[in-house]
N, C-alpha and C positions, 0 to 999 in steps of 0.2 A: 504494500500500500504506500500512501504516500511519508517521506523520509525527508524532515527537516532540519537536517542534519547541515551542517555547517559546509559554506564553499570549497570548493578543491582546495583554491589556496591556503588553507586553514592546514591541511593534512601531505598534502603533497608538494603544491605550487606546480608552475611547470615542467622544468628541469625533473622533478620527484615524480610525475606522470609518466615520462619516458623510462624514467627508473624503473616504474614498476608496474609494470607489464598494460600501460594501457595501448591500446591503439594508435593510431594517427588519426583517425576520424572522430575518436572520443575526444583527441584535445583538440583539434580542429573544432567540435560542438560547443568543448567547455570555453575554447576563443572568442566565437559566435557569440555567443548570450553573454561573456561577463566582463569581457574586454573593451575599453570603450570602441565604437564603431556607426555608424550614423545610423546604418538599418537596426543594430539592436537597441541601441540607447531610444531612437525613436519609437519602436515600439515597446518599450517597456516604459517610458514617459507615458503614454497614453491607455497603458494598462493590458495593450493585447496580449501581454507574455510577463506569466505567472510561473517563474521557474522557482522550486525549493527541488537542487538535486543532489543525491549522493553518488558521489561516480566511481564507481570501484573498479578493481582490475578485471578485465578480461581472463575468463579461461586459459591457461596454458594448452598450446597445442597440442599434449600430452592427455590432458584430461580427455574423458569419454564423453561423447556428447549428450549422453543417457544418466550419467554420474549424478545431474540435478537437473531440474526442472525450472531451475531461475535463468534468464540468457544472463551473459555476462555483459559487461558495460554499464550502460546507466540502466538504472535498476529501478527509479523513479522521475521521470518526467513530465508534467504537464502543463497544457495551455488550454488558453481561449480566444479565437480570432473575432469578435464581434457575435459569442453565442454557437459559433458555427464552423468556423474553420479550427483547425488542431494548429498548434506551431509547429515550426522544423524540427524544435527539439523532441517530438513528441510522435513525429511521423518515423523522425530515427530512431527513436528506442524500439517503435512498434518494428522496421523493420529488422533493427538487431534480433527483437526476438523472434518475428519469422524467419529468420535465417536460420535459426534452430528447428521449427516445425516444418516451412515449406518446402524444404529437400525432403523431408520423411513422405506428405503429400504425394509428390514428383515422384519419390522412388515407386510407388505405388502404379504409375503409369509406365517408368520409361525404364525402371530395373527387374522387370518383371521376364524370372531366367528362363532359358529354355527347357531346361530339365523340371523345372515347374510349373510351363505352360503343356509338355508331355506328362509328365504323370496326371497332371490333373483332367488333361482333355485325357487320356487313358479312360479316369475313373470315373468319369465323367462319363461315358460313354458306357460303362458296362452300368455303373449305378444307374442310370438313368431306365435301362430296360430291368434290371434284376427288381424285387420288390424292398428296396431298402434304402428308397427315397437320394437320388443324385444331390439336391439341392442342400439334403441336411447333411450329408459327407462333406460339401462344400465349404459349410457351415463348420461343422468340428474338426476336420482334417487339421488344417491351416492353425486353428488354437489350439489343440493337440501337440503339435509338434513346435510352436512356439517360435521365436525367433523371428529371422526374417519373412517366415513364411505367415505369422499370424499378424504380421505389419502391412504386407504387400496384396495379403489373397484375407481382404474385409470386403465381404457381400452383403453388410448392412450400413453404409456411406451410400445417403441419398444421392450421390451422381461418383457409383464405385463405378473406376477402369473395371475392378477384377468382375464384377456382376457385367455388365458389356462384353467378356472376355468368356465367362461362363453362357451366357446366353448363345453368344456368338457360335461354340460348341455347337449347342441343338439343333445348327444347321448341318453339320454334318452328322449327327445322328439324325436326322429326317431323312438325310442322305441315303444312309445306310440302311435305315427300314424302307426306304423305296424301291432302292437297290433288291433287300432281299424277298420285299412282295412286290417286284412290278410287274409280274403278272397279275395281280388281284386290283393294284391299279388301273392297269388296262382297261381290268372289268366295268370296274368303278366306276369310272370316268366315261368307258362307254356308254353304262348306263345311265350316268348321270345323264349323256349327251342325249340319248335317244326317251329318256321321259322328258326334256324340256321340249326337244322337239316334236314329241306326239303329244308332250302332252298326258302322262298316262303313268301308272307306276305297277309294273304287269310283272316285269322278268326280277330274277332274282337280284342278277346286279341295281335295276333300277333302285328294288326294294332298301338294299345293302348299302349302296350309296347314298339316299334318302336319310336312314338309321343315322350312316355316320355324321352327314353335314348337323343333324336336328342335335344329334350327342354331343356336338362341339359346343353349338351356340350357347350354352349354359357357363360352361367354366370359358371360354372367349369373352362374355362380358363379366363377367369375375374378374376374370386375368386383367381385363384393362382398366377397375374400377378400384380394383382392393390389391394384388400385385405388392404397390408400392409401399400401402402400409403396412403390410405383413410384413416386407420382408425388412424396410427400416425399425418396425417397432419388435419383431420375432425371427429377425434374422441374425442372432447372438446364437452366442455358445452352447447355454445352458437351456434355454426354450427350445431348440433344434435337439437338443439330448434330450427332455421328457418330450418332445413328440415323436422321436423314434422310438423310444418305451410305448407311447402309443401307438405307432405302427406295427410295433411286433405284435400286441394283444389284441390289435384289427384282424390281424393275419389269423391267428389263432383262434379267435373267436371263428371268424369266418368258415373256418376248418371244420371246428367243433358242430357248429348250426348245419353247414351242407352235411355231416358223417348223419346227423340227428335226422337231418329231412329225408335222405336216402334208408335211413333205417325204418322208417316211419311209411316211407311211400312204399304202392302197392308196387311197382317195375321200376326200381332204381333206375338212373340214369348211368347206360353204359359210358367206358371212358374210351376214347377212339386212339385208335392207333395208325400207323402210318403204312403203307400198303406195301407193297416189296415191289421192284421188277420196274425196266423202262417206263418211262411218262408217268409212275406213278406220286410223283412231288406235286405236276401239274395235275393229275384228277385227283386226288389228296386236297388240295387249295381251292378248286374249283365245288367239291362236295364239302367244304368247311365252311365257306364261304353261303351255301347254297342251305347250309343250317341254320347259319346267324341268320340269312337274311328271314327265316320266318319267324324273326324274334316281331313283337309286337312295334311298334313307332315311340309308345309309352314306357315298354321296359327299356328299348334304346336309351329315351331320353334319361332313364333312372339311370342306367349306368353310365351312360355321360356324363352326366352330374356330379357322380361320386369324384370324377378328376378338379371338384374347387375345392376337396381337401388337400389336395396335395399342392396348394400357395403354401398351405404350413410347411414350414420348413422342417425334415425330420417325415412327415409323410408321403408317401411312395405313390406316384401316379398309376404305374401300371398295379401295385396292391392293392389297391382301394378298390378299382375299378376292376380286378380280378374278382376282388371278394365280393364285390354288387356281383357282377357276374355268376357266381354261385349260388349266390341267394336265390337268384330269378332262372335258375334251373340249369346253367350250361355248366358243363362237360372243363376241366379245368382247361385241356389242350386247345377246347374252343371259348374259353375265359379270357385265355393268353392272348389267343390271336385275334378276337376283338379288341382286347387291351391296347395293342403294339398299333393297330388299324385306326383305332380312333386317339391314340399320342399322335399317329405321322402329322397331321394337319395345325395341332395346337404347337407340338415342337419347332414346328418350322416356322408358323406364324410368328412365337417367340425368338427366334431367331431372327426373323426377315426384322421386327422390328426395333431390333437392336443393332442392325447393322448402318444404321445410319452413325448412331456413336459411335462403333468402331471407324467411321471412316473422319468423322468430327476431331476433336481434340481428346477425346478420353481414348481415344484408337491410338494417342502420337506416340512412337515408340515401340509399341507392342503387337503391330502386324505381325513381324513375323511369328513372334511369342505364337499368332493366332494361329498362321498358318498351319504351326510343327504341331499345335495343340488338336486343331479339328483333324490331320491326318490318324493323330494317334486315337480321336472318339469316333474317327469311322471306324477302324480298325477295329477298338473296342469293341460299340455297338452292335458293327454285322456277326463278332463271335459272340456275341451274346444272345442276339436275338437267335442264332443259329441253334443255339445252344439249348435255350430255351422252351421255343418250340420245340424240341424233342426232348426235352427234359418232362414237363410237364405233359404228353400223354401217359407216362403212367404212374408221375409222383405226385405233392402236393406241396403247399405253401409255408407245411413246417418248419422246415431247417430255418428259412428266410424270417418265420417269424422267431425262433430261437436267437440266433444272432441281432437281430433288431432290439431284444428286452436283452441282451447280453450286453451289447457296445456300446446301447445306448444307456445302461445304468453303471456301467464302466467309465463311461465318457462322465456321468453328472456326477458320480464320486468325486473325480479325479480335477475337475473344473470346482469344485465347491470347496474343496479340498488346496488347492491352490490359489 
């Protein structure tokens, strides 16, 4: 606060300034304001300049710039220009002290390594399809491991590089799910094309297409409404750990209620398996696809909806929307790959609209960061979604929810605890 403490000359004088460790622009300051001179004696004649300063030594260059939180130099300054303007002396102390914070800011943009923009677009790309929520990994990873990585990779800074940078990613995971269903694409799209043009919602892609666009629209206005505030006011450490504690007993509950409904129903719901032999990937996708689509337009929209839990950070898009999926009677392998079919449109769209900042000022520096990062979340993502789909015809969502109530009360020990 403010230090009315006696003039330099009192303690040092000149000569004693140089002695001892101040700058050249600190005594250049202390010149300024107390030496006679026509612009400063003029303005402190008429009262615009209110100086009481103590000017201490500067940091040796040895010191750690983390060692204390005070900048060094003058340590109290102030004025008043007529109510409204700051003096010089006052604009330079504010800048001495952001010469302490604004490099940490900047490093955030323009130090952002390459082996940080790979592991993260990596895990990024597999977290994002697996059910253990990409966004809240994002979230703990980075404070977990501390350092310069819990400085650099902050996704809850209302205008974060690293959130642009993670976003930026879901382009290439859209990528990679298009890539691995552009057959089902095909469909989609053709029938999207041929109900607008008749007119008509008859064949199965029309129907399938229809599902997906109506299951988005739900969390798309979500996303663009609430987004911001979740993730500035619940995009921390500790909220992102009790939501993946939540995401694992989503998962599990989920597990639990479909084992209960299959026990209870008169002809369980078989669990489909994958066909052997030539073309059978493609008639395999074409009769999955031909399952979803006689889901209802209503239950569609139920489980499109269930993707605006996963704004919360810590919960898992493709989990949620697996587990609506079970609830409303599908087949886990055909859970999955509705799941992955109604992410491609919201992933990308998050992406597309974030690449305008990557191309703006919060992108300056860390293109390439992007580049090496979305190679490494396509990569991830296509073995994962790969993976996936065959993993889940004939297993289930537990491991995924084990490790969700594992890491994630591993993670809030260990943060609360620190």
């Amino acid at each position: 606060m403010f230090s009315h403490a006696p003039a330099v000359p009192g303690s040092y004088g000149l000569q004693g300034m140089y002695g001892n460790g101040f700058t050249g622009r600190q005594v250049w300051l202390y010149r300024w304001a107390y030496e006679p001179s026509t612009w400063a004696d003029l303005l402190r004649k008429h009262g615009f300049i209110d100086i009481h300063a103590r000017i201490e030594p500067a940091p040796s260059p040895t010191t750690s710039e983390h060692s204390s939180s005070k900048p060094g130099g003058i340590s109290t300054v102030t004025g008043v220009l007529g109510g409204v303007f700051e003096n010089t002396a006052t604009v330079a102390a504010r800048t001495r002290h952001a010469g302490v914070a604004a490099p940490r800011a900047r490093r955030a943009v323009s130090d952002l390594s390459y082996l940080e923009a790979i592991v993260v677009g990596a895990f990024q790309g597999v977290s994002e399809l697996f059910p253990v929520s990409s966004l809240g990994h994002s979230v703990l990873v980075p404070a977990l491991v501390g350092g310069r990585w819990a400085r650099d990779l902050d996704v809850s800074a209302p205008e974060s590089p690293y959130l642009a940078f993670i976003v930026g990613l879901h382009v290439a995971t859209a990528a990679a799910l298009l890539v691995f269903f552009w057959r089902d694409w095909l469909r989609i799209i053709s029938g999207l094309i041929s109900s607008v043009r008749y007119r008509r919602i008859h064949s199965s892609s029309e129907r399938l297409a229809w599902l997906l666009i109506i299951g988005t629209v739900p969390v798309g206005l979500s996303g663009l409404l609430l987004e911001h505030l979740f993730r500035t006011t619940l995009g921390r450490p500790i909220p992102a750990a009790v939501f993946l504690i939540g995401n694992g007993v989503v998962l599990q509950l989920g597990e639990w209620l479909r084992r209960r409904a299959e026990a209870t129903a008169s002809s369980p719901v078989p669990a489909t398996t994958g066909a052997e032999g030539p073309g059978s990937a493609q008639e395999a996708g074409a009769a999955a696809d031909a399952r979803l689509a006689r889901m209802s337009l209503g239950r569609g929209t139920l489980i499109g909806s269930a993707q605006i839990l996963a704004l919360l950070p810590g919960i898992s898009r493709s989990g949620v929307t697996m587990v609506a999926g079970l609830l409303r009677g599908l087949p886990h392998a055909d859970a999955a790959r509705f799941s992955f079919l109604l992410a491609t449109p919201v992933i990308l769209a998050a992406g597309a609209l974030k690449i305008p900042d990557l191309i703006g000022p919060l992108g300056a520096g860390i293109r390439g960061q992007v580049l090496a990062g979305s190679i490494a979340s396509f990569v991830g993502a296509y073995l994962a979604v790969r993976f996936l789909t065959r993993y889940f015809e004939t297993r289930t969502l537990t491991p995924f929810a084990v490790y969700c109530l594992l890491f994630g009360t591993a993670s809030l020990l260990w943060l609360l605890a620190h």
